[in-house]
C-alpha positions in Angstrom: -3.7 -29.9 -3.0 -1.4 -27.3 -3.8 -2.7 -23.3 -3.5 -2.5 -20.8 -6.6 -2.6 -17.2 -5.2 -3.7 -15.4 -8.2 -2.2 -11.6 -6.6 1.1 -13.2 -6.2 1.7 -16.1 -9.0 3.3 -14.9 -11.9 0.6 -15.7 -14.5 0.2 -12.7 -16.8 2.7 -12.8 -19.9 3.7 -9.1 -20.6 5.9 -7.6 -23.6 9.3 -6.2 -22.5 10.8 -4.7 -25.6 10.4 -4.5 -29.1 12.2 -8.0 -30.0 8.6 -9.3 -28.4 10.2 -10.6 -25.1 7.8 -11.9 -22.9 7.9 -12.4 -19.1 5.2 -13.6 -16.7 4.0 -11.4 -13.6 2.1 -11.2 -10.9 -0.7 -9.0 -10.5 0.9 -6.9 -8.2 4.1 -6.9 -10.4 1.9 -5.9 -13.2 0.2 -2.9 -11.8 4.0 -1.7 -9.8 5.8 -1.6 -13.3 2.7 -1.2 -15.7 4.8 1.4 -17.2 7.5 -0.8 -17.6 6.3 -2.9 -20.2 5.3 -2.5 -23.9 2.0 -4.4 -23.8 0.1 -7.3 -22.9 1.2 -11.3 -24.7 -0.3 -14.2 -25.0 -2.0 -16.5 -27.9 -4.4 -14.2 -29.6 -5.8 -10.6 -30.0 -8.7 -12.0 -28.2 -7.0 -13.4 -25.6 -4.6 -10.3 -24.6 -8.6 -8.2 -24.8 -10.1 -10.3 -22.5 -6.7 -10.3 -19.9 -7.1 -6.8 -20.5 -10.8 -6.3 -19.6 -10.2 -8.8 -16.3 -7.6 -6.5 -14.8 -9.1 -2.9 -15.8 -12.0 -4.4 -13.4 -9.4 -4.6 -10.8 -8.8 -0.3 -10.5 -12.8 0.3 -11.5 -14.1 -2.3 -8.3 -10.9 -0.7 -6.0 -11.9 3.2 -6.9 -15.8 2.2 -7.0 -15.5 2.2 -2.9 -12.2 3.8 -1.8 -11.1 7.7 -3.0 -7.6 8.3 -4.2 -6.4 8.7 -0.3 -7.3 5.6 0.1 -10.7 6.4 2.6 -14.2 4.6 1.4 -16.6 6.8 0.3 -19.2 8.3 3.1 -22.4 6.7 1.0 -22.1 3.2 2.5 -19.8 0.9 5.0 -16.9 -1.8 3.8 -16.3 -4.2 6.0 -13.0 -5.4 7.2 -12.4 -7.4 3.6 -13.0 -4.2 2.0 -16.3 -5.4 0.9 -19.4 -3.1 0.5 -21.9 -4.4 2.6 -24.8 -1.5 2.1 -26.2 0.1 -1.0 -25.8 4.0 -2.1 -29.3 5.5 -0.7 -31.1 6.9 -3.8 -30.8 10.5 -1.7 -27.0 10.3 -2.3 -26.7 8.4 -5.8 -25.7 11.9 -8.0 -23.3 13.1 -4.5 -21.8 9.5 -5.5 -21.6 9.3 -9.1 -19.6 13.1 -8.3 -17.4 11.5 -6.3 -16.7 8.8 -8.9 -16.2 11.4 -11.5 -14.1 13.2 -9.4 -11.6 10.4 -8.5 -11.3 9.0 -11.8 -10.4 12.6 -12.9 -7.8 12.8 -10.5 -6.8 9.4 -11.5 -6.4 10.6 -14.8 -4.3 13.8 -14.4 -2.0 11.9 -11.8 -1.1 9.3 -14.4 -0.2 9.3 -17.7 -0.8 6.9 -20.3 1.4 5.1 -22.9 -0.7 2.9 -24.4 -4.7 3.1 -25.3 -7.0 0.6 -27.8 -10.3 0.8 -28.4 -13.2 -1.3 -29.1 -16.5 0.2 -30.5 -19.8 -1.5 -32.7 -21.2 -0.5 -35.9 -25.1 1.0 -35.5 -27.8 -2.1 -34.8 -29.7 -1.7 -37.7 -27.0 -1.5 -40.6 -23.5 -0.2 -41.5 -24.8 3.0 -42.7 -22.5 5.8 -41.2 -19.8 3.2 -39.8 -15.9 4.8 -40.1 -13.9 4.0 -43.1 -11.0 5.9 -41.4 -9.8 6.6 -38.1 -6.9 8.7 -37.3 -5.4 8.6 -33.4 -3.9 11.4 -32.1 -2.0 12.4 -28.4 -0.9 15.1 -26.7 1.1 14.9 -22.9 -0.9 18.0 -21.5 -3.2 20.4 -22.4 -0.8 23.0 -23.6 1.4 20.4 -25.9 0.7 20.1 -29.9 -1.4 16.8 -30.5 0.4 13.7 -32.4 -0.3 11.6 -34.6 -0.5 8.3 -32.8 -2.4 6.0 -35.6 -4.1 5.6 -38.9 -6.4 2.8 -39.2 -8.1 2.3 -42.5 -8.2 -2.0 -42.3 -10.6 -4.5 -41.2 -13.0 -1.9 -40.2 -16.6 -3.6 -40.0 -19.2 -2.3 -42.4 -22.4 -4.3 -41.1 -24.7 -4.0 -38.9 -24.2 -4.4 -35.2 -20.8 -5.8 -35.5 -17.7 -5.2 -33.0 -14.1 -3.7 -33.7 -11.5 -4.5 -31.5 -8.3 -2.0 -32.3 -4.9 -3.5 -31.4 -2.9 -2.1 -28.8 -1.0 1.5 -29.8 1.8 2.8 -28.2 2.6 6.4 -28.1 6.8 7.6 -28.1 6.1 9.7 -25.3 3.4 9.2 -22.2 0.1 11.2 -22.5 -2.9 12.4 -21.1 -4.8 13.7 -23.9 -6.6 11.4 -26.7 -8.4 12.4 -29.6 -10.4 10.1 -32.1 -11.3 11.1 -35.2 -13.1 9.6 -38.1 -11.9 10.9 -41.5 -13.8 8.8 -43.6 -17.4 6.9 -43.1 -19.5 5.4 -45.7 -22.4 8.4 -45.1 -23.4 9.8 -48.2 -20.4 12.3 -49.3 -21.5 16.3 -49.7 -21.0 17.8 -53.0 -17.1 18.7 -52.6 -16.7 15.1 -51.6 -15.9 15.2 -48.0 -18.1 12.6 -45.7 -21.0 14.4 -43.4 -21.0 12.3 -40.2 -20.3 8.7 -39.0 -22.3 6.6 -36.6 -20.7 3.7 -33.7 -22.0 2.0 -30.8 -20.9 1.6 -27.3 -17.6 2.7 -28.4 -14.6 1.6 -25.1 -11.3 3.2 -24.6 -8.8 1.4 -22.5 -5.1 2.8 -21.4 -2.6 1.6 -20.0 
């Protein structure tokens, strides 16, 4: 029986360019030249989100035990696979979820993103409070003017507990800032007409 090497295969159909192109890659491929491409393919919506969830656990297991130089973390040993092979002592779990923080921040700043979706439910009990409108803005540093990425004002969910899952946006110019902003919610409207609050649950934001 033949052997599939999942790392090197090329397996993951990506979007080259706006005429919707599509090319298979390899993992590694994908993360090299993640820039590179426009976003995800394959069948469905749901399809492309759960590709998308399988390789974002890729970077969160890798920086979970290893800093950005590359060294594990002093809470616990890896073994020569990589693997973790003691738990965090509960004396040094908040000096470890620092250190997490702190990479992911460094992550962030080192890289910027092109691409972000987001995924988010409606409040458990009822669709009271859930967004009628959500506008999606950018910026590429702190000191830059934000952009307009996105309007989305269709399909939204109004019920209770149910899930959103946004398409795939792609800003004209890489970024590092992201703002979400609900403009319009079905909360009761104050008396010049403008909505007081919204309400969303476990609310995900991925970029690429």
């Amino acid at each position: 029986m033949g052997k599939y090497n999942l790392l090197d295969e090329k397996w993951i159909p990506v979007i080259l360019n706006e005429k919707g192109s599509i090319e298979k890659v390899s993992i590694l491929e994908l993360f090299k030249n993640a820039s590179s491409y426009l976003a995800l393919g394959g069948d469905t919506e749901t399809q492309k989100f759960a590709l998308l969830r399988f390789l974002l656990a890729i970077p969160q297991t890798v920086y979970s035990r290893f800093g950005m130089n590359g060294d594990p973390y002093e809470f616990f040993t890896v073994d020569e696979k990589f693997m973790q092979i003691e738990e965090v002592e509960d004396e040094d779990s908040e000096d470890y979820k620092y250190e997490l923080g702190s990479t992911w921040s460094d992550l962030w700043k080192e890289k910027k993103y092109s691409k972000i979706m987001f995924d988010y439910f409606t409040r458990f009990e009822n669709g009271n409070a859930a967004p009628l409108e959500i506008v999606l803005y950018t910026k590429a540093d702190a000191d830059a003017e934000w952009v307009k990425l996105a309007t989305v004002n269709q399909g939204l969910p109004t019920g209770g507990n149910q899930e959103y899952q946004s398409a795939m946006f792609t800003a004209e110019q890489p970024f590092s800032y992201f703002r979400f902003c609900v403009t319009k919610s079905k909360a009761y409207a104050d008396p010049v007409g403008v909505n007081s609050n919204f309400v969303i649950g476990e609310l995900s934001l991925f970029g690429l």
